[in-house]
C-alpha positions as CSV (number, residue, x, y, z in Angstrom):
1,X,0.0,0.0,0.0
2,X,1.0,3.5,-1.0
3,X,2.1,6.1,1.7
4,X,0.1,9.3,0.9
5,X,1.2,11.9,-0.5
6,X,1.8,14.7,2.0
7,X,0.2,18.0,0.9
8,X,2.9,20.4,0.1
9,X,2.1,24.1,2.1
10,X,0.9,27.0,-0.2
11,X,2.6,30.2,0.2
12,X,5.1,32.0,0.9
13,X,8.1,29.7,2.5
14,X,9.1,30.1,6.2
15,X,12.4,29.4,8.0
16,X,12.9,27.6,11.3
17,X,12.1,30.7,13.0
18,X,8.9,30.9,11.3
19,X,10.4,33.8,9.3
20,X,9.4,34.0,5.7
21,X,12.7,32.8,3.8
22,X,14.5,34.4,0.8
23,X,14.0,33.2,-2.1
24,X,17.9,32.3,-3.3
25,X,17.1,32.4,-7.1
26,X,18.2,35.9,-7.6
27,X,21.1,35.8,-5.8
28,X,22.1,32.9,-7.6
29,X,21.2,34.4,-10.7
30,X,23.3,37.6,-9.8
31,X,26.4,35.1,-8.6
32,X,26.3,33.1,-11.6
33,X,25.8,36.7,-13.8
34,X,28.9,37.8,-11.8
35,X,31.2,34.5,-12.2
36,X,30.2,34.6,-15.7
37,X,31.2,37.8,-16.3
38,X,34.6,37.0,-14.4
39,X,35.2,34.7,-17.0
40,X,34.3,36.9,-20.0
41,X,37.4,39.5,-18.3
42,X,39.6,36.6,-17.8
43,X,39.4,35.7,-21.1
44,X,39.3,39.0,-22.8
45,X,42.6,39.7,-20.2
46,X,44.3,36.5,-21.5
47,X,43.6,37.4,-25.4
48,X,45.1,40.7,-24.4
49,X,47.8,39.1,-22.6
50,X,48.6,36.8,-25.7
51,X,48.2,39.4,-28.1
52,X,50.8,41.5,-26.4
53,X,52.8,38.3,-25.8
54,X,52.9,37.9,-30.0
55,X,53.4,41.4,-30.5
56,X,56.2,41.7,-28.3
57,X,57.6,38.2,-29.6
58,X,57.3,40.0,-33.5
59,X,59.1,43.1,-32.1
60,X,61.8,40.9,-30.0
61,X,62.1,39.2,-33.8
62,X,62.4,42.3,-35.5
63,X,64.9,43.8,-33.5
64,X,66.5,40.6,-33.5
65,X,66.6,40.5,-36.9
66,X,67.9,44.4,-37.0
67,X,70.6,43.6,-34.5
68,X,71.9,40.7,-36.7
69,X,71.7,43.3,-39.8
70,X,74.2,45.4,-38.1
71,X,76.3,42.6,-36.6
72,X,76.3,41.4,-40.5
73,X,76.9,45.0,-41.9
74,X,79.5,45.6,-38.8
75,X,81.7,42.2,-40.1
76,X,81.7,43.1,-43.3
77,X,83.0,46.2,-42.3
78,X,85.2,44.8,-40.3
79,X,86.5,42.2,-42.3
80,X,86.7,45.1,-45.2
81,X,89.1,47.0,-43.1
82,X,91.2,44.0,-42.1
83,X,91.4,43.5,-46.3
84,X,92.0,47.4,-46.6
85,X,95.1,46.8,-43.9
86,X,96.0,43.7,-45.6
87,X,95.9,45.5,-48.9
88,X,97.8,48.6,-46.9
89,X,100.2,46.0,-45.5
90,X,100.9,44.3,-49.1
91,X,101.4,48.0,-50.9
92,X,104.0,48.9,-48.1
93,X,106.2,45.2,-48.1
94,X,106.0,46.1,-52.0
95,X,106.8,49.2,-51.5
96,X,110.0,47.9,-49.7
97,X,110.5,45.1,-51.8
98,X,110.7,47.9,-54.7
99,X,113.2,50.0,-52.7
100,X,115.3,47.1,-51.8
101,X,116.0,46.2,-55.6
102,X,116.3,49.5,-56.8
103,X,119.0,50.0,-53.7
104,X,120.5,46.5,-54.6
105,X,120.5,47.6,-57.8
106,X,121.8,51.0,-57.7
107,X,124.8,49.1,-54.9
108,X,125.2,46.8,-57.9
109,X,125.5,49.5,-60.1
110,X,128.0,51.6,-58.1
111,X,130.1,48.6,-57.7
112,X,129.9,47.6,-61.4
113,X,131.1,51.2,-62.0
114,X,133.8,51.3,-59.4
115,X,135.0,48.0,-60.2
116,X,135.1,49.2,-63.9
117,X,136.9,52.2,-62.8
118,X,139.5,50.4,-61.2
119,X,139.9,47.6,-64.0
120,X,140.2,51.1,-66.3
121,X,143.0,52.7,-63.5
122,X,144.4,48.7,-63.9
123,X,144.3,48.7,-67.5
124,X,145.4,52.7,-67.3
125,X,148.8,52.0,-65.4
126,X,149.4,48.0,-66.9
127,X,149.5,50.6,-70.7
128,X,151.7,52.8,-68.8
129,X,153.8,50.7,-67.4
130,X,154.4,48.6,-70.8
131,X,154.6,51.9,-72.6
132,X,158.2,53.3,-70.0
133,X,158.9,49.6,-70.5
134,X,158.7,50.2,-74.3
135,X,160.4,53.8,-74.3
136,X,163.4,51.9,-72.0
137,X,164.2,49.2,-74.3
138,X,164.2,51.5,-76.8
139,X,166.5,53.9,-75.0
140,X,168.6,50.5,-74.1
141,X,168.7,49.9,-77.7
142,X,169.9,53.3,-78.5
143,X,172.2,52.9,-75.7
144,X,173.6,50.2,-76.8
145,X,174.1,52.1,-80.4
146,X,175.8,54.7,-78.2
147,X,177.8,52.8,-76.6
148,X,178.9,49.9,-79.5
149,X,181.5,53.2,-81.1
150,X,182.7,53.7,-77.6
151,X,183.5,50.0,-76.9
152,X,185.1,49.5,-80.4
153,X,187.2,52.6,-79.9
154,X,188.7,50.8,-77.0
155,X,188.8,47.6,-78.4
156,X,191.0,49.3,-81.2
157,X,192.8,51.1,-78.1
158,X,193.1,47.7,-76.7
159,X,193.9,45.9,-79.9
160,X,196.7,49.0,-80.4
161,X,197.9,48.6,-77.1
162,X,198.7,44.8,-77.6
163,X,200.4,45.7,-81.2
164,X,202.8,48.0,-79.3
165,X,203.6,45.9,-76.7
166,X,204.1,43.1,-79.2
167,X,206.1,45.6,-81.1
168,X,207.9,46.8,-78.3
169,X,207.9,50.6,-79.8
170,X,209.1,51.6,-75.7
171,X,207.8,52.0,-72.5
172,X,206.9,55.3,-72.6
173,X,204.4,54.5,-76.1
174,X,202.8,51.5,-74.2
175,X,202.2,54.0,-71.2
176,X,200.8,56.7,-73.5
177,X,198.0,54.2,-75.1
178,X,197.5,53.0,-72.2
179,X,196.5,56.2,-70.4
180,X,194.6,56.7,-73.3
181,X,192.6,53.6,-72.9
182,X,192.1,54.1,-69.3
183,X,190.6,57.6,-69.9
184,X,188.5,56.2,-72.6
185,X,187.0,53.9,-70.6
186,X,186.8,56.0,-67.4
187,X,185.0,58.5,-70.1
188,X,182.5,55.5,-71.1
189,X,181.7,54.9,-67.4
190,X,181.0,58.4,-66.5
191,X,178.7,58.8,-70.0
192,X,176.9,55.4,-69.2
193,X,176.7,56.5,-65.3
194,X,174.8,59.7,-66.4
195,X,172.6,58.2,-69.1
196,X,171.4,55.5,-67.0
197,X,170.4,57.5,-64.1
């Protein structure tokens, strides 16, 4: 058998008290309203927040990517200024290289010259030297013509000398010739003693 059903009250609701009771709806309504609204900012907020998180991720990028411009533009630079001293550096050894030769070469030309001058001063005095040598034989020679009369006068005072004695012409003719041939010769000696010096 079925219980009865319990007639529910009509009217307004009371609390223990026997105080009429709130009805909750409204505050619930106005709580949920509230909450929902809470959730609307919260999202809105995070859009916003992610929004300003791309954005500042796309500026970070960008001035990432500017940064790395200049770092790029800075090493070329760089590097173009390290080829510009390179360049500087390779002008000046070539620079020095050229100064080097032409100083070698001007050192090798002054020797040349001055060994050429003294081969000349070589050559210069050797001429010299075989030209007196030249000019005394020749002298010798007409010494020697000078001198050949000389010598045959005394060989004829010489070959006289011996005739006489062989002929024994006296003592006082041997003496004469013979005086003769000294002087003669004496006379050679002084000549040839004067020509020679």
């Amino acid at each position: 058998m079925t219980e009865p059903l319990l007639a529910q009250p009509s009217g307004l609701p009371i609390d223990s008290s026997g105080g009429p009771t709130i009805d909750p709806t409204a505050n619930v309504i106005a709580l949920v309203t509230a909450e929902k609204k809470r959730s609307d900012d919260l999202r809105e907020w995070e859009i916003k927040y992610f929004d300003a998180v791309t954005s500042h991720i796309k500026e970070m990028s960008a001035l990432r990517a500017e940064h790395m411009k200049e770092l790029r533009a800075n090493d070329i630079e760089r590097n173009a200024n390290i080829r510009q001293v390179d360049i500087t550096n390779q002008s000046a050894a070539a620079a020095q290289t050229q100064v080097a030769i032409q100083t070698l070469a001007k050192t090798s030309s002054d020797t040349a010259a001055a060994l050429a001058k003294q081969l000349s001063d070589r050559d210069t005095r050797i001429d010299e030297r075989v030209g007196q040598l030249e000019r005394n034989q020749s002298l010798g020679e007409g010494k020697q013509r000078v001198a050949d009369p000389a010598m045959e006068r005394l060989t004829e005072a010489v070959a006289l000398m011996a005739k006489n004695q062989t002929a024994t012409t006296g003592r006082d003719q041997g003496l004469g010739v013979a005086w003769q041939i000294v002087v003669a010769v004496a006379g050679l000696l002084i000549a040839a003693a004067v020509y020679f010096k």
